[in-house]
PAZAPA-4460 file (N, C-alpha, C; in steps of 0.05 Angstrom, whole numbers, plus 32768, in hexadecimal, padded with zeros to 4 digits):
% residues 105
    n_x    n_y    n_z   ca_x   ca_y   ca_z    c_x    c_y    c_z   seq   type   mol
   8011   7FE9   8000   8000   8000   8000   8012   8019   8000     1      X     A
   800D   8029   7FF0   801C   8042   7FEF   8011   8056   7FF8     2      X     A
   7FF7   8064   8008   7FF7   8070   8019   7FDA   806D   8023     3      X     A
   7FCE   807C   803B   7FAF   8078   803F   7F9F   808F   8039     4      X     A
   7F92   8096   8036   7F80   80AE   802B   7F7C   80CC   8036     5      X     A
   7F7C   80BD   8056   7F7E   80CD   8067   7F91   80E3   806F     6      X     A
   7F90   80FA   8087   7F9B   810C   8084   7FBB   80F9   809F     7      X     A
   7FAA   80ED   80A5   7FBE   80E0   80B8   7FC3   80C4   80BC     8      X     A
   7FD7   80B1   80C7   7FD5   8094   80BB   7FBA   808F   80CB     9      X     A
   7FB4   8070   80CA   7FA4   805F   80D6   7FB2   8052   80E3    10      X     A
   7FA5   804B   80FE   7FAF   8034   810A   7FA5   8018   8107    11      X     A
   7FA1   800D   80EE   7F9B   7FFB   80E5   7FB7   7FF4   80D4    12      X     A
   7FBD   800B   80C8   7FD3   8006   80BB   7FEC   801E   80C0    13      X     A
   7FF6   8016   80DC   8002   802C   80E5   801C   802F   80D2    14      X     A
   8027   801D   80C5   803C   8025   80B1   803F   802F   8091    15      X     A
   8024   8037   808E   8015   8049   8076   801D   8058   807D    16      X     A
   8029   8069   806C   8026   808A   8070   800E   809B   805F    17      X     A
   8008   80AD   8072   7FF2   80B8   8065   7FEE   80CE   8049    18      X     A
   7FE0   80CF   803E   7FDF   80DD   802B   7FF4   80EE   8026    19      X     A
   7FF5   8104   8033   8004   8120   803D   8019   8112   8044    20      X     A
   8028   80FB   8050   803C   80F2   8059   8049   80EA   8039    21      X     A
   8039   80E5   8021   804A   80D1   800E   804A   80EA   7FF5    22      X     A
   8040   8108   7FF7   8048   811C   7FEA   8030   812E   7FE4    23      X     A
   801F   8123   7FEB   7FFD   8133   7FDD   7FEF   8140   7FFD    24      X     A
   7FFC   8155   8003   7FE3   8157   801A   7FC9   815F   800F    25      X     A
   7FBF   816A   7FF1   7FA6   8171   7FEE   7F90   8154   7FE2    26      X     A
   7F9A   8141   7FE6   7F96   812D   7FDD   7F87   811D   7FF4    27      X     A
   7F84   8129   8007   7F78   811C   801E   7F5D   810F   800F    28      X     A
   7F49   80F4   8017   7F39   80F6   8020   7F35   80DC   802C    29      X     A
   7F1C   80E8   8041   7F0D   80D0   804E   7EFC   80C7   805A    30      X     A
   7EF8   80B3   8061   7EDF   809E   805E   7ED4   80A0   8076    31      X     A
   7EB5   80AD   807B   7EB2   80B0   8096   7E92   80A4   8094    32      X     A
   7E85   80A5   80A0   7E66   809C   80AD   7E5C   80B0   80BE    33      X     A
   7E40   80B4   80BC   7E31   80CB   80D2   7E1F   80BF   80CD    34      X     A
   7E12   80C9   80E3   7DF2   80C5   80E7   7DE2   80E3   80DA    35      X     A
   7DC7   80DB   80C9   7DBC   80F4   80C5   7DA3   80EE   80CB    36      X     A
   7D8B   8102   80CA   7D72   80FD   80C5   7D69   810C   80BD    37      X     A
   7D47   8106   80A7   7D40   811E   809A   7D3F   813A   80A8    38      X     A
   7D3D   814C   8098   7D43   816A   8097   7D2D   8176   80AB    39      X     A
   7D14   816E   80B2   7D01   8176   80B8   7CFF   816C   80D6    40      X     A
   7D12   8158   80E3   7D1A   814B   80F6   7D17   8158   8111    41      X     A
   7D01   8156   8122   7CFF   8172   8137   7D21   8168   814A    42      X     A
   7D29   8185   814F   7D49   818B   815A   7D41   8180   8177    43      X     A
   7D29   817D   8188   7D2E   815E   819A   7D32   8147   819B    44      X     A
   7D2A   8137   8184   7D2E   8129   8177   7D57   811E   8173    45      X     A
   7D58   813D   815A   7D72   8134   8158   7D88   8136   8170    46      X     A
   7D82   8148   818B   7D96   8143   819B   7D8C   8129   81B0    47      X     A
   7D73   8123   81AB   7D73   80FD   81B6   7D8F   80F4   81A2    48      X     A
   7D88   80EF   8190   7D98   80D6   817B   7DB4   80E5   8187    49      X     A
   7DBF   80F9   8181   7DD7   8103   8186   7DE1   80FA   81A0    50      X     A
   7DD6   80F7   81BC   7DD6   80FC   81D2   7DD9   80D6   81D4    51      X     A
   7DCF   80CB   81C4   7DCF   80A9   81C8   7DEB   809F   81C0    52      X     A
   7DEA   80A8   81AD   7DFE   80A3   8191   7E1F   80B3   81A0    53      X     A
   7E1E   80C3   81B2   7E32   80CB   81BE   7E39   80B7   81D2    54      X     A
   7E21   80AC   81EA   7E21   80A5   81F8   7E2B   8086   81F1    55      X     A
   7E23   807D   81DF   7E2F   805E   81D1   7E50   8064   81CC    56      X     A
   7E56   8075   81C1   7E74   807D   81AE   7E7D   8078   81D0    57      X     A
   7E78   807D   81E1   7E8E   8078   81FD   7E8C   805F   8207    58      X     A
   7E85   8052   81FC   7E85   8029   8200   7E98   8025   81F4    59      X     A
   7EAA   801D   8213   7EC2   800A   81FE   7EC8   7FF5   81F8    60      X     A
   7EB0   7FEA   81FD   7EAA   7FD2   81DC   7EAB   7FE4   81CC    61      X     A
   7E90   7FF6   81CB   7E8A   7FF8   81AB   7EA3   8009   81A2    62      X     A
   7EB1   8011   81AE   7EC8   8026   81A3   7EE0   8006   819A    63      X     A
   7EE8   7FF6   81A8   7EFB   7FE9   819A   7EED   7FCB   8187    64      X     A
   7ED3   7FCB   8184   7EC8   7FC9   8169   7ECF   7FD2   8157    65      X     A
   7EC9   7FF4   8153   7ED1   8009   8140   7EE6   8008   8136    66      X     A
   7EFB   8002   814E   7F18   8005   814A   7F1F   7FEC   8136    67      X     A
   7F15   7FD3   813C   7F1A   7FB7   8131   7F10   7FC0   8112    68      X     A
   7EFE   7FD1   810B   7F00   7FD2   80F1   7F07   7FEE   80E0    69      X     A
   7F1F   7FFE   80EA   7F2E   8012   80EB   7F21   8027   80EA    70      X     A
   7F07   802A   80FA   7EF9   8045   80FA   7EFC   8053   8116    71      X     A
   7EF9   806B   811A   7F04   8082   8129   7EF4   808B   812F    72      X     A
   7EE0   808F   8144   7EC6   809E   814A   7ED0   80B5   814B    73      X     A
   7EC6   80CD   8143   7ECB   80F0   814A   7EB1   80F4   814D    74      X     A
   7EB4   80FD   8167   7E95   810B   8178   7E94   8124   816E    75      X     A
   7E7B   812B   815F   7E7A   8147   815C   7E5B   8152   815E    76      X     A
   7E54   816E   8161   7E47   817C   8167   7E31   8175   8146    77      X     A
   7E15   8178   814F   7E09   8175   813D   7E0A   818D   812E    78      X     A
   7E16   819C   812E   7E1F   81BE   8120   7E38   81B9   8117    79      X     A
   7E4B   81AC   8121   7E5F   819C   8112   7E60   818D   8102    80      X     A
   7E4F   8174   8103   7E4F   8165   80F5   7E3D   816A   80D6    81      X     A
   7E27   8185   80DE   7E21   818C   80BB   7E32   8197   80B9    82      X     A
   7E47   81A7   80C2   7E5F   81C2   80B2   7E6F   81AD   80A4    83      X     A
   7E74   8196   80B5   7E83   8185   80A9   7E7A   817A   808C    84      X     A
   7E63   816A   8090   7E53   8166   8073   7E53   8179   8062    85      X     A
   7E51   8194   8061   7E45   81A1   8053   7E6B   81A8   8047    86      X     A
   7E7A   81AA   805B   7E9D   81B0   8050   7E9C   8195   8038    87      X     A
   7E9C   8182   804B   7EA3   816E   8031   7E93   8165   801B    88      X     A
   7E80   8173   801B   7E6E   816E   8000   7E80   8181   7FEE    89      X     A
   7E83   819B   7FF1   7E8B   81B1   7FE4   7EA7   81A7   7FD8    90      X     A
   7EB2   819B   7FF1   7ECD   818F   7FE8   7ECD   8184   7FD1    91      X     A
   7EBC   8167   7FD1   7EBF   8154   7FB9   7EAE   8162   7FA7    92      X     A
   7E9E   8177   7FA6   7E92   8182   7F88   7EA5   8190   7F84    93      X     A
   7EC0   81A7   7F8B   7ED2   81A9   7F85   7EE6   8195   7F75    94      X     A
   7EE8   8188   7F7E   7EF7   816C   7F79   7EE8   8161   7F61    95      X     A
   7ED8   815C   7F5D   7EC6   8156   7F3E   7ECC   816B   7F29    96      X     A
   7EC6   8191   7F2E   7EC8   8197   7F23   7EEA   81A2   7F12    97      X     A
   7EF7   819A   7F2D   7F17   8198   7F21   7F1E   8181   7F09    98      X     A
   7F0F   816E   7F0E   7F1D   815B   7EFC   7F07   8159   7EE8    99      X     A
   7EF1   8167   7EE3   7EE0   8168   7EC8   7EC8   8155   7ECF   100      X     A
   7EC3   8152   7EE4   7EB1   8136   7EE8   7E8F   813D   7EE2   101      X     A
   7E86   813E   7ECD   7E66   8148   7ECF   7E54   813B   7ED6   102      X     A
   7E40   813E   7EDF   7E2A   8133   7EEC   7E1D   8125   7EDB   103      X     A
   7E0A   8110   7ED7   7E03   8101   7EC7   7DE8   80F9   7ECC   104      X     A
   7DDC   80FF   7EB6   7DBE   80FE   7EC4   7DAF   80E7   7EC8   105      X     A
***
């Protein structure tokens, strides 16, 4: 393997070097999971799910589960976690529109 995608290694494969480590730091990307729900979702609601879904991420079972299949929980704020979405959408339609990629109907 010649490098991992990410901005930093994995400890799955701690002797990867990461992206940015093998010459590309704009070359980052990576593979993550969230929880969403529709848009119309009353905000008690979403800080139940948030407030569970936090409270699970501190089981350490379920955290060295995660780990056994090289995923990284990052707790974040449900105001975080859309800035985040909404960064890396912009990202990869950037990233399409760099390399000519058109939409296809």
């Amino acid at each position: 393997m010649l490098a991992v995608s990410s901005a930093k290694r994995v400890p799955l494969l701690p002797d990867v070097p990461s992206i940015a480590e093998a010459g590309y730091p704009d070359a980052e990307f990576s593979f993550w999971l969230g929880l969403s729900a529709p848009a119309n979702t009353p905000r008690e609601v979403v800080d139940k799910l948030h407030e569970a879904t936090e409270t699970a991420l501190l089981d350490p079972a379920l955290r060295q589960r995660l780990a056994n299949l090289g995923v990284e929980p990052e707790q974040m704020s449900v105001e975080a976690f859309a800035k985040f979405v909404n960064d890396d959408l912009a990202a990869t339609v950037q990233l399409a529109k760099a390399a000519h990629i058109e939409p296809v109907d």
